[in-house]
N, C-alpha and C positions, 0 to 999 in steps of 0.2 A: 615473508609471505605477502607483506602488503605493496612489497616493489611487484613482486611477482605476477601480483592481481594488476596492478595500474600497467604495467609493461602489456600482459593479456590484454587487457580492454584498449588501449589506444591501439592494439599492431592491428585488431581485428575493427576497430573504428574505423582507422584511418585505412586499410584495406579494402572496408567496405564500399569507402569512395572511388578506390581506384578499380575496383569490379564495377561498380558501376559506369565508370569513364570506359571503359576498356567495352562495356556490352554497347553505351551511343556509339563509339566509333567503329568498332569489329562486326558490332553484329547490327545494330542499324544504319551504318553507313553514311555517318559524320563523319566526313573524313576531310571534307574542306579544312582548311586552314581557321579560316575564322569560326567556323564550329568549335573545331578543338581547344581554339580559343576561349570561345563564352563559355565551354564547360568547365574549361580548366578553372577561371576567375570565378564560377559562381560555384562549383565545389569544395574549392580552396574558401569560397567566403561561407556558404554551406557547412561546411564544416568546423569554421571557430565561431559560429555565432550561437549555439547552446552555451558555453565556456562565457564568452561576451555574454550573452543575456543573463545568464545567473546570475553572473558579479555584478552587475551594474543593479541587475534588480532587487538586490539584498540591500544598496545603500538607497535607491531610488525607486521611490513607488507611483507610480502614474500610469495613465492611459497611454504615452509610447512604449514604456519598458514593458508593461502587459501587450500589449500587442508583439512585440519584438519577441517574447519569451514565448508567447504562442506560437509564432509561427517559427520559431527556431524549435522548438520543441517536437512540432509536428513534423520536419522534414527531417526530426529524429527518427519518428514511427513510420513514416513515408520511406526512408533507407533502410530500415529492418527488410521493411516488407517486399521492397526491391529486391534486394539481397538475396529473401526468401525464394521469390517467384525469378529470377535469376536463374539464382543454382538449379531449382527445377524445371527452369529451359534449357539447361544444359546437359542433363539427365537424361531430359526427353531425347535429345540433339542425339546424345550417344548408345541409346538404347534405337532408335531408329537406325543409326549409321552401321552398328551390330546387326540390326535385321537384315539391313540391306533394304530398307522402305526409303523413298525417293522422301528427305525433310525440305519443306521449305520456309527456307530461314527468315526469311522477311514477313509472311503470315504469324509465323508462329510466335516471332519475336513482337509483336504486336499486340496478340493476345496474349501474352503473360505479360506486358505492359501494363494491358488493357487491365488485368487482373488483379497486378499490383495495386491501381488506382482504388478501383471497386474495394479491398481488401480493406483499403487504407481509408476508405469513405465508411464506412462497417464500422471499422472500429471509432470511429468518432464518436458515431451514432448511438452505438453503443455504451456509452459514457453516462448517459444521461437516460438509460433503460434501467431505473437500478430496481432491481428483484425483491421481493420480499420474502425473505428464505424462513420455515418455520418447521422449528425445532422445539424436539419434548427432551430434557432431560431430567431423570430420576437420580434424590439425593436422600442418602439417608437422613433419618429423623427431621425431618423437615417438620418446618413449622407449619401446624394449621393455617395459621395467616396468609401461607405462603403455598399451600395448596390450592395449583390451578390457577396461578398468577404467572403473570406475563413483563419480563425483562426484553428490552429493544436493548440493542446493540450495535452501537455506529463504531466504524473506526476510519482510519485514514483518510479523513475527509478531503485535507489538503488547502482549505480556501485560502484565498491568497490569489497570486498573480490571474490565476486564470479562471477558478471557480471561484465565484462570487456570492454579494450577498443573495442573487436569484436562485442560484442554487441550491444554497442553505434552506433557504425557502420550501422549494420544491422534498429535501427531505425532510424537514420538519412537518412537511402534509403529511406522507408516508408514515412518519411514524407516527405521530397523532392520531391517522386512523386506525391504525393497530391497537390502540389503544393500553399503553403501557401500563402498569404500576409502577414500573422503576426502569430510569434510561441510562445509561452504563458507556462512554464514550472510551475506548481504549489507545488513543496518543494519535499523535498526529494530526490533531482538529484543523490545526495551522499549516501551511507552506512555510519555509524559512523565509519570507519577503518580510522586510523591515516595515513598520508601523502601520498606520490607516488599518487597526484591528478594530474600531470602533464600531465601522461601519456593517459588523457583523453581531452588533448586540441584539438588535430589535430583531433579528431572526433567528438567534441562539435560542433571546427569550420567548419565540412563540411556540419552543419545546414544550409540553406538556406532561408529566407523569405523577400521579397522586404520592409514592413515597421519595419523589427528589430525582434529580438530574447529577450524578459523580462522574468524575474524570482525571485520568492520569498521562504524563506525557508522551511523548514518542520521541524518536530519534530527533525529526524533525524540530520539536521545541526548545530540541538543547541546542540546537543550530541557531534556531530566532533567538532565544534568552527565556528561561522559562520567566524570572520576574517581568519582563514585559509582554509574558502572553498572563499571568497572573494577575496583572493591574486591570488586563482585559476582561478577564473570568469575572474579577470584583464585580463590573458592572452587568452581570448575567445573574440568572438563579441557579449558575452551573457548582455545587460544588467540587472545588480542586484538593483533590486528594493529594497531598504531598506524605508518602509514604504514610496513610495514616488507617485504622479502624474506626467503622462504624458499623453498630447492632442496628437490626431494622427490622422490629417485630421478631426478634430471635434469628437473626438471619445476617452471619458475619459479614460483612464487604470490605474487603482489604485492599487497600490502593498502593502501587508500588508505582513509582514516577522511574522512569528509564535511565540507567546511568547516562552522566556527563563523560565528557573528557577525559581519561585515566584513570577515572574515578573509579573506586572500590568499593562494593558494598555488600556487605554481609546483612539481605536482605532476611533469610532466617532467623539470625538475631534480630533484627528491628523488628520483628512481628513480633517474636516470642516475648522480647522487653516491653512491649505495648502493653499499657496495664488494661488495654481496653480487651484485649486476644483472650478467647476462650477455646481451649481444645474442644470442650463440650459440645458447642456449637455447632450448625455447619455453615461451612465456608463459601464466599466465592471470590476468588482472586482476578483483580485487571492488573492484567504485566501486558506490556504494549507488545512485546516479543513473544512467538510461539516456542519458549525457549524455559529452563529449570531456571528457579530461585537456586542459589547455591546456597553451600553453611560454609563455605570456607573463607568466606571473604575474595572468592577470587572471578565474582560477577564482575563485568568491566565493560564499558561500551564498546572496544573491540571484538569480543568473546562473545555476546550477544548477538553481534551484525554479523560477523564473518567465522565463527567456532562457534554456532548453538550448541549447549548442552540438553537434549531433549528427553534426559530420563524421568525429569519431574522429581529428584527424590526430596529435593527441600521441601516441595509444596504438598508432597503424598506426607511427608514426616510431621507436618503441620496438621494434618488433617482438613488440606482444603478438598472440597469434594467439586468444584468445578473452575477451572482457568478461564479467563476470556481474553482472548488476543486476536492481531492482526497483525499490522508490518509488512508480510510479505508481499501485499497485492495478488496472491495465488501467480504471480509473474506478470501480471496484466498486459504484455504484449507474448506473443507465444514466439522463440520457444523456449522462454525464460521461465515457465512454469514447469518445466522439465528440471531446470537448472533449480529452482528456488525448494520442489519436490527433491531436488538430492541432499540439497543445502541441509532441511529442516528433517530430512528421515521419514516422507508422510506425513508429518504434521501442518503441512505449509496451508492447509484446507480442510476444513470442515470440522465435524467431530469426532475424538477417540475416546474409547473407553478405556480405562487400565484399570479394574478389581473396582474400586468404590471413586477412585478418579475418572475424572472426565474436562476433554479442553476441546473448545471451540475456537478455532482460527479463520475469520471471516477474511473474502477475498477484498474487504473496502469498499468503502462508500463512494470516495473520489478516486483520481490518478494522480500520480507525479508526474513530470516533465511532460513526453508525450499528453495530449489531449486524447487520449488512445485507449481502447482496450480493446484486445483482441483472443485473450485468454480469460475465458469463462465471466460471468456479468458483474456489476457493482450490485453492490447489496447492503439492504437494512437486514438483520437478524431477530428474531422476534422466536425467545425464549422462552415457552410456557414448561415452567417445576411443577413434578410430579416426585410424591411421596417413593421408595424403593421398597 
């Protein structure tokens, strides 16, 4: 299955370039020699330089390799959206030529140029507009304490190569005005880029929330090494939930870290063996994945990312009454959110209810690769419990 997936994505990668070589020359009339030339050389270099800037910038961290990994990453989202506005000139092209309406190729190839560009300035833009989405959900037997109290919800921040400590910043405003009781981070805090995590303590720390700051990994962190985002956390007020329970005023918080590598883990048992787990209780679960805790041992960081199991029944048999996840980015370039919605079953966004369960899947605070989003906004989550 997973030759299957890498064979899919590079035919239609590396297609995507040749649609696009094929629209400069056929349809806007590069046809010179030397034209075809500097397209060739800077698509072919266009093209290996996301692959190049990864690598280099997992072992090297500096102001070239962020630079290089930005703008490789961007002429990621910039060829989407090509792509996109392409085929939709093409469309055009042959629903006129069916009319029989006189198209001119040269105007119009222009403005879905023209559109692409705009699209792709949007979503930049858009990066850095993060929403403040606010949500009620009812759980049973809730604690008085905990009536009419307000949980923030960051996920997928991403900081690292390209969002920075200014960024951190700018969310840590956000949610501070929100004014939290309790801040809940669900994986991904980090990009996979190797070291200089330091430089995001003093903005970690100007988090605010009266019962604590928890957090649990993402896919991302088992990429960096979770002990050296760990070492990192140490010098924060963030606590790192490594699969663990905490009561909070009667109020379960159960932290489940993201499988590793082949890793196998019968996260229902690890809750249940927790001498701290109380059925009695009510629950709320951070799984980085909008995805079931299994009982059979056969959760796996394969199964997760690419086979979600989305019935919930480990976590409904637990009696957790609220999941919080992220991971997918709701697709955050479109029209990957089509794709990421088949992937997870509707669960890839927002919130579901199922009988006394409920999961909230936020579309993320940051992005990956692209600097881009063009499918639905970044977002802090701001959770006010109410009694059922």
């Amino acid at each position: 299955m997973i030759y299957f997936i890498l064979f899919t994505f590079f035919a239609a990668y590396f297609g995507a370039h040749w649609l696009v070589y094929c629209f400069f020359v056929c349809v806007l009339d590069c046809r010179k020699d030397i034209h075809k030339y500097i397209l060739r050389f800077s698509l072919i270099l266009l093209a290996s330089s996301f692959f190049f800037a990864f690598t280099i910038s997992h072992y090297w961290d500096n102001i070239l390799t962020r630079i290089f990994y930005t703008v490789s990453g961007l002429w990621l989202g910039l060829l989407l959206n090509l792509t996109l506005f392409i085929v939709a000139f093409s469309l055009l092209r042959f629903i006129f030529i069916l009319s029989k309406i006189e198209f001119n190729k040269k105007v119009y190839s222009r403005i879905f140029l023209a559109l692409a560009i705009v699209y792709t300035f949007y979503g930049i833009i858009n990066v850095f507009l993060i929403d403040t989405k606010n949500v009620t959900v009812k759980i049973d037997n809730l604690p008085t304490a905990w009536q009419g109290k307000k949980i923030v919800q960051i996920s997928d921040v991403h900081l690292g190569r390209v969002l920075g400590a200014n960024f951190m910043n700018m969310v840590a405003s956000k949610v501070n005005k929100a004014e939290p009781d309790l801040i809940v981070i669900t994986g991904d805090l980090f990009d996979a880029t190797d070291g200089h995590l330091d430089r995001f303590t003093d903005s970690l720390n100007s988090l605010q929330a009266q019962k604590g700051i928890y957090y649990v990994t993402g896919n991302h962190e088992i990429y960096l090494g979770p002990i050296e985002v760990e070492k990192a956390l140490a010098k924060t007020k963030i606590n790192f939930m490594n699969d663990q329970i905490v009561t909070l005023d009667g109020l379960q918080l159960i932290g489940i870290n993201y499988p590793g590598f082949g890793e196998k883990k019968d996260i229902s048992s690890i809750i249940k063996n927790n001498k701290n787990f109380s059925l009695e209780n009510p629950s709320i679960l951070l799984f980085h994945s909008p995805s079931s805790i299994l009982s059979n041992g056969g959760n796996n960081h394969s199964d997760v990312y690419l086979n979600p199991d989305t019935d919930f029944k480990g976590a409904r048999d637990l009696g957790v009454d609220l999941q919080l996840s992220g991971h997918t980015h709701r697709g955050q370039l479109f029209p990957f959110n089509l794709i990421t919605q088949i992937i997870f079953k509707g669960y890839d966004y927002g919130l579901h209810e199922l009988g006394n369960f409920s999961i909230y899947t936020t579309s993320g605070t940051g992005v990956w690769g692209p600097t881009m989003r063009t499918s639905g906004r970044s977002e802090i989550v701001v959770i006010t419990l109410e009694k059922r």
